[in-house]
C-alpha positions, 0 to 999 in steps of 0.5 A: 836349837836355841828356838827350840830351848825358847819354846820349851822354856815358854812351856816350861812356864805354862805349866807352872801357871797350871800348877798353880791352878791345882793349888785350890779345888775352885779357882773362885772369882765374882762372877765365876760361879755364876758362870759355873752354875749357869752352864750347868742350867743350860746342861739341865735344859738341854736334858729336859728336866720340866722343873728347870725349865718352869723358872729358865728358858735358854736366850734364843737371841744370838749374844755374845758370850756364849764362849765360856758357858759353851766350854764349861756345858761340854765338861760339865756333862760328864766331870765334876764343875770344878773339873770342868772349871780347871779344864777352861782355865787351862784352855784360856791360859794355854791359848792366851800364852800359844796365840800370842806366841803366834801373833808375835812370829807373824809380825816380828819373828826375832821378837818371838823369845819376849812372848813371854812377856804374855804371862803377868796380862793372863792373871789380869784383874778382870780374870780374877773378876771372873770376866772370863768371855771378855779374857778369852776374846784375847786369844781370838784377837791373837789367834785371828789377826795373826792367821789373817796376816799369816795367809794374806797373800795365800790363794787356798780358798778354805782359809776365807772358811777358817777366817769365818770360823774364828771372826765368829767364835770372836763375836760370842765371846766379847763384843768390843774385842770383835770390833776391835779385830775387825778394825785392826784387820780392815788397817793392814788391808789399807796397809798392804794396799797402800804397799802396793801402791808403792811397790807397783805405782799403780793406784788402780790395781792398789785400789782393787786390790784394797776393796777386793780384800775388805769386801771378802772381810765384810762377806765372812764377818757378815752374818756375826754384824746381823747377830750384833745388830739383832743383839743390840736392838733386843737388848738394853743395858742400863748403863749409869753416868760414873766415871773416874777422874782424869788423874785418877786414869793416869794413875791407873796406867803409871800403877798396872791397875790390870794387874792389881787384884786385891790389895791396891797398895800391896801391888802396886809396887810389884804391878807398875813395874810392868809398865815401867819395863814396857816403856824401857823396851819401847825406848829400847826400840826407838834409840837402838837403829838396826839396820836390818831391811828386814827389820825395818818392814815388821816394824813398819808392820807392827806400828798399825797396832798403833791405831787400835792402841790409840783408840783404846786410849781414847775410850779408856778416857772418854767412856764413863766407867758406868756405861754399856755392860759396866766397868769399862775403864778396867776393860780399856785399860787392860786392852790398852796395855793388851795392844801396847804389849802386842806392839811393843814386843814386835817392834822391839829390837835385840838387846843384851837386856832381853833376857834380864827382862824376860827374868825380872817380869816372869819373877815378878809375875810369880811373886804376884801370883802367890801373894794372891794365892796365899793372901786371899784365893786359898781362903775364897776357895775354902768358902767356895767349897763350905757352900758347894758342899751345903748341896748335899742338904738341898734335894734337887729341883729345890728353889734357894733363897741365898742370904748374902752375910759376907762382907767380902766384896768377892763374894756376891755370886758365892751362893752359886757354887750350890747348884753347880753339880745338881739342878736347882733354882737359887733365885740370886741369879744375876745372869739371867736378869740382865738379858746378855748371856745364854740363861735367862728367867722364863719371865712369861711363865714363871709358876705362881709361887 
């Protein structure tokens, strides 16, 4: 019973999470519209319509992120695109909440009451950036590595398909997170080898067993490392040498930099009370002994995310920020806290306190929430929908040049929102200048305007 009333409260909060969605008609972000507009080109391609398709040709290299824009091109083909965009929101924030709910039970399952704490790393910073591929790996990271240790010991063959099907879906939405779950998987076979070993003293049966399983590993993850490695010799990223300091890193990390959005010193003093508590939850787990055997085997079990923790730590301050596809120190830092929730929360132990926790984060998640709600995304919104709505002026088929005059830093991409709902050429189109996702310019054969 009180299982039950746990999974309905974490409902209960999801759905209040969505409501907040239905505040606003866009949900805008940088990168957002972009997206939005983008899949709407792919939606028109795929119809044939000629005009389009003189300026736009669709990336026939295997990329990742294809995640997003292949959600959005499904709702977008009969909704409106803010529908469209409302409906992968939902997905994300309903996967990210659900998927980590299950990773915890695998891994620790009287810790599943604290996957709650999943709520306030949903609205991370990069979400609100509109890096929705690289949000949405998370679910697959969760969703995967749970359903692996799930099925470890079964002898149905079909789960190899389903392992296949997910460690796919994970390559086309975000590179680092993919490889991060093939190593995080590749650790708990050498985990489990290494129980082996101990349990039946026999190093060669622990051997076999150990490259039996990695070698099925390397075998359904195949044919996403030849996309990976056919992605990489094809495309260039040009990446640049600017990086943070070491203090300023710290900084990052004592203050929940993932969670700080628009006003750094506004939020600071709400985020970094997210690290506060999950460094009170670790001490937690280390100065309370249970004695519980069963306890003690997903502790043991819950401390290899230790390793992808440490690592991402390690990149979070050894990568220039400029490096790659750009902004790295934002995305390890949100992975590092992603893999320190992961491992905090299923090792954590059984305390009074739990739920004053649980209460203090979901209050402070929601204070957050609506202070960027009413700070900033309101007024985001109604520019959004001022530009989406100028399409009623534009004829389709219509070749824009957007003059940018807005000095809000979020503001980039804004003039997207025009060719959300009908085809049109708007030449500020960051996507299909860089080469990494699913539009890109038609650059042999661009009509000579």
């Amino acid at each position: 019973g009180f299982l039950y009333l746990l999974l309905l409260f974490l409902y209960f909060t999801l759905l209040l999470n969505i409501i907040v969605l239905f505040f606003t008609k866009f949900y805008p972000s940088m990168d957002g519209p972009a997206h939005l507009y983008n899949s709407n080109i792919l939606l028109y391609l795929l119809k044939g319509n000629n005009v389009l398709s003189e300026f736009y040709s669709i990336n026939s290299l295997p990329i990742p992120n294809w995640i997003s824009h292949f959600i959005l091109l499904i709702f977008q083909s009969f909704l409106p695109s803010w529908i469209a965009e409302k409906i992968l929101l939902i997905i994300y924030m309903s996967g990210m909440a659900l998927s980590f709910r299950y990773l915890i039970k695998v891994l620790n399952p009287k810790n599943i009451s604290l996957s709650i704490l999943i709520f306030p790393f949903i609205y991370s910073f990069l979400f609100h950036l509109g890096f929705y591929n690289f949000c949405l790996s998370f679910i697959l990271f969760f969703a995967t590595l749970g359903y692996w240790l799930h099925s470890f010991n079964s002898k149905n063959t079909y789960k190899h398909f389903i392992l296949f099907f997910l460690i796919t879906i994970s390559y086309f939405s975000n590179l680092v997170i993919f490889g991060f779950l093939g190593l995080t998987i590749g650790l708990y076979i050498l985990y489990f080898s290494l129980k082996k070993y101990l349990d039946d003293k026999d190093m060669v049966s622990a051997f076999q067993f150990c490259c039996k399983r990695l070698l099925i590993l390397l075998l359904i993850s195949l044919p996403s490392l030849i996309f990976l490695i056919i992605f990489y010799v094809n495309v260039q990223f040009y990446p640049s040498g600017e990086a943070y300091s070491v203090k300023e890193l710290i900084k990052w990390i004592n203050d929940g930099r993932p969670f700080i959005v628009y006003d750094y010193a506004g939020e600071e003093i709400i985020t970094e009370q997210f690290f506060h508590v999950l460094l009170l939850l670790l001490a937690f787990s280390f100065i309370l002994k249970n004695k519980d055997k069963l306890n003690y085997n997903n502790l043991e079990k819950a401390n290899i995310i230790v390793i992808p923790l440490l690592l991402s730590i390690l990149l979070f301050f050894f990568t220039p920020n400029g490096s790659s596809a750009g902004m790295m120190s934002d995305r390890y830092c949100l992975m590092l806290y992603i893999f320190g929730l992961v491992w905090i929360v299923s090792r954590s132990v059984e305390t009074k306190f739990n739920g004053i926790i649980i209460f203090s984060i979901l209050t402070l998640h929601f204070g957050l929430l609506f202070k960027h709600l009413n700070g900033t995304i309101r007024k985001l919104d109604a520019n959004a929908i001022t530009i989406n709505k100028a399409d009623e002026y534009i004829s389709e088929n219509s070749i824009v040049l957007p003059v940018n005059l807005s000095d809000n830093w979020l503001e980039p991409h804004f003039s997207n929102y025009l060719g959300v709902d009908k085809p049109m050429i708007i030449l500020e189109n960051y996507e299909a200048s860089v080469g990494w996702f699913p539009i890109k310019w038609n650059s042999e054969n661009l009509p000579n305007i």
